[in-house]
N, C-alpha and C positions, 0 to 999 in steps of 0.2 A: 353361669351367665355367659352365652355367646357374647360375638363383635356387633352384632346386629341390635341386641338388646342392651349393650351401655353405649351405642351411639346415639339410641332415640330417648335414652337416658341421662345423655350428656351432652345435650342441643350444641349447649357455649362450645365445648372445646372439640366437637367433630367439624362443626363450620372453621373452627381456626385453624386448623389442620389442615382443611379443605382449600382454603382461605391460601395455606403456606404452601401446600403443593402447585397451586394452579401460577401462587408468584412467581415461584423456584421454576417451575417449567416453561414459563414466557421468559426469565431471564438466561434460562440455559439455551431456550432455544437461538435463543439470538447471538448468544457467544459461540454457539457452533463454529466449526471450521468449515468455511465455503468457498475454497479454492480449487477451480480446477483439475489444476495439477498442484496436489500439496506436496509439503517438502520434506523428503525422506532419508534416514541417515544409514550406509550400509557402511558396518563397523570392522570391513573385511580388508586383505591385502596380499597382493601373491607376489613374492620374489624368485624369480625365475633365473639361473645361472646357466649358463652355456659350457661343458668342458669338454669338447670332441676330444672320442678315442680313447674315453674313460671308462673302465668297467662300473656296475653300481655301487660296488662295496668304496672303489678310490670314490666315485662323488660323493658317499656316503660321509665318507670318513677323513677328506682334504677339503672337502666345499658347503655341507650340508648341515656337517657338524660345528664346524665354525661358525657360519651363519647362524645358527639356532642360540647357540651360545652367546653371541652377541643380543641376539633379539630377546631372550628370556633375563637381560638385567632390566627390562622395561618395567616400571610396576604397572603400567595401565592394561598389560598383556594378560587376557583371559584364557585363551586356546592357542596350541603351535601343532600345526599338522605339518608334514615334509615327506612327498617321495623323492627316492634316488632314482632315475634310470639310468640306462647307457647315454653317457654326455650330456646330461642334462638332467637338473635340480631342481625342486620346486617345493616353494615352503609357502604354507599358506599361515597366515597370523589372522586372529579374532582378538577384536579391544572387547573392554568391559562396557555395560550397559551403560554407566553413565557418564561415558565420554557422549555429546553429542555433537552436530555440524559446527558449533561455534569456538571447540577447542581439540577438535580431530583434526585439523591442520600440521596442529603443533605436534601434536603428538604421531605424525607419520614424518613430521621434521626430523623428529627427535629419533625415528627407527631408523632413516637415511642417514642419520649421521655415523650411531654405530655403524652401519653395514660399510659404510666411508672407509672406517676403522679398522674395518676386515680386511680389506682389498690390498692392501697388502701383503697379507697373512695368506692368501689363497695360492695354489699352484701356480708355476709358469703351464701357459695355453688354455688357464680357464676364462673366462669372457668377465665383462663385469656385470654385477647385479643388476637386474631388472625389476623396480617393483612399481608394481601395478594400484594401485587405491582410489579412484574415480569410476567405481563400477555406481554411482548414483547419479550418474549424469543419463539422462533421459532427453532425448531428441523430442520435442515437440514438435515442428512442424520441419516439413521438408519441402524446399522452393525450389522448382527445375528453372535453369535458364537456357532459351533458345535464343538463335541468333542464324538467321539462314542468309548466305552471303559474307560471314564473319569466318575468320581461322579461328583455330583455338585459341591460341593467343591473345588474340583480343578479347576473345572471351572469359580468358582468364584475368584478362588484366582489369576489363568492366567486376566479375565476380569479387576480384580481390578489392575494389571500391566498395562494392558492396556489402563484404564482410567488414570492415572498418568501420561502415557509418549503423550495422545489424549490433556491431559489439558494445555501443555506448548506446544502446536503450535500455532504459531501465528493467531490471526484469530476466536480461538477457545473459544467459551466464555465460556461453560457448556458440561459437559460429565456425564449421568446421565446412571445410568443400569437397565434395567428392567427384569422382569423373575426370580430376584432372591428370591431361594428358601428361607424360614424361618429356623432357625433351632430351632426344639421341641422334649421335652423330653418328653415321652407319660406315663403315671404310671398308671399300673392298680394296682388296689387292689380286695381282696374280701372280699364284705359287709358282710358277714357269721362274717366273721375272724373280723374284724373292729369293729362291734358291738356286738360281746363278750369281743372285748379288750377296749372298752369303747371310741372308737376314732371314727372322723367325718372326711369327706375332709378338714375342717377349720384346723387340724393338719395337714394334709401334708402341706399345704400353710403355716402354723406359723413356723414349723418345717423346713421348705426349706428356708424361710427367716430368721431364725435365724442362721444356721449354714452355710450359704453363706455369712453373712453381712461381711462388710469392717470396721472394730474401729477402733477406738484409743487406743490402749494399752498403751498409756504411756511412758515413760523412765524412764531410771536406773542412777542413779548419781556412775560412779567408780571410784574415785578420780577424775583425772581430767579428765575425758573421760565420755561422756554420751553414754548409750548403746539404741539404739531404741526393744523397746517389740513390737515382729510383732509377735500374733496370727496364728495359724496354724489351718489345718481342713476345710478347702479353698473344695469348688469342681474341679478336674482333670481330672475326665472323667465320661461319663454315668454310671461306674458300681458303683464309687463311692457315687453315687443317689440311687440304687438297697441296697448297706448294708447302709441304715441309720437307725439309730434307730426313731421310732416315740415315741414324749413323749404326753402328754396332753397338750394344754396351759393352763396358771396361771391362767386364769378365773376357767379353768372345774377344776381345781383344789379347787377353792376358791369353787366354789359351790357341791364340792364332798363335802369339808369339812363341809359346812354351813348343806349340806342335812343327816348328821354325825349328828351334832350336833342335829339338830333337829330332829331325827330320837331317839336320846339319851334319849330329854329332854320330849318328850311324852311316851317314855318307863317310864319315872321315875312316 
């Protein structure tokens, strides 16, 4: 007996059959997934270590191997791949199948913590971990802003309004901006002038970081009122970069002296 000959045999239960496919297919169809852009979980993660001036076997074997060892007390960890190059490390981790977006957070928490744990344990001059796990974020639309008559600036400062009021819509997960300009303060000097006055570029960089720095100044006890000592001499604007005074650092100082001294003690 074929299919053909016990359906027209079996009226009742080929129409209920028929009857249950046609339901199950209007209810599935409607349960479909109809989103645009649906939402996708990549279960991946790359730690990336910096060690210049390292052969592969030392990244292997002071940065690579510690790492891995930390990351494999994970249970959620499926796969551990890791190459060594010169100066530089890179471990790539895969979770198991049924972590998905709603508790892979945690569990790339839980891998940054070991790796926390390590950073100690690794070389003097190796950099610290880099791990990488937002390879699922997906740019949907890209918005150019123009502004003819505008500096940058302004235009950054409109964009940066603009990201703030993009990041609280619903829906919105990341609002990133790109094209923005840097801002640098360019100093020329000249070498003539520089090396009569006994200075190098190593003074403007000592110099620009000593009179920019952020301390602690301390407090004042005035009966009962403590006074906070805030430091002054801050930079406000570019021109204020233009009159600084350059001094030596305490090194070229020490070795002015020391070449004084010895300069003295063969005159004697």
């Amino acid at each position: 007996m074929n299919l053909t000959e016990f359906a027209i045999n079996n009226k009742v239960l080929t129409y209920f059959i028929i009857a249950l496919v046609v339901v199950g297919g209007v209810a599935s169809f409607f349960s479909l997934g109809q989103l645009e852009d649906p939402d996708f979980t990549i279960k991946k993660a790359v730690v990336v270590t910096q060690y210049p001036g390292a052969s592969p076997q030392e990244v292997e074997l002071e940065v690579t191997d510690r790492i891995e060892k930390a990351i494999q007390e994970m249970p959620e960890l499926k796969h551990l791949y890791s190459i060594s190059r010169a100066g530089l490390s890179i471990i790539k981790v895969d979770i198991r199948e049924e972590y998905w977006s709603d508790t892979l957070p945690q569990v790339w928490d839980q891998m940054r913590s070991k790796i926390r744990d390590v950073i100690p344990q690794l070389p003097p001059g190796a950099g610290k971990p880099d791990v990488s796990d937002d390879f699922n974020f997906v740019y949907g639309f890209v918005l150019a802003v123009t502004g003819s008559g505008f500096s940058y600036k302004q235009m950054e400062d409109y964009t940066d309004e603009l990201k703030k009021e993009l990041s609280v819509v619903k829906g919105v997960a990341r609002v990133e901006l790109w094209g923005v300009q840097n801002k640098v303060v360019y100093i020329d000097g000249s070498e003539q002038q520089l090396s009569q006055l006994g200075l190098t570029a190593e003074n403007f960089i000592a110099t620009l970081g000593r009179q920019n720095m952020v301390v602690d100044a301390g407090y004042l006890d005035v009966q009962q009122r403590r006074l906070r000592v805030t430091p002054t001499g801050e930079f406000t604007s570019p021109e204020d970069i233009g009159e600084l005074y350059l001094r030596p650092t305490p090194l070229d100082v020490l070795n002015a002296s020391l070449d004084t001294s010895a300069s003295g003690a063969l005159g004697l």
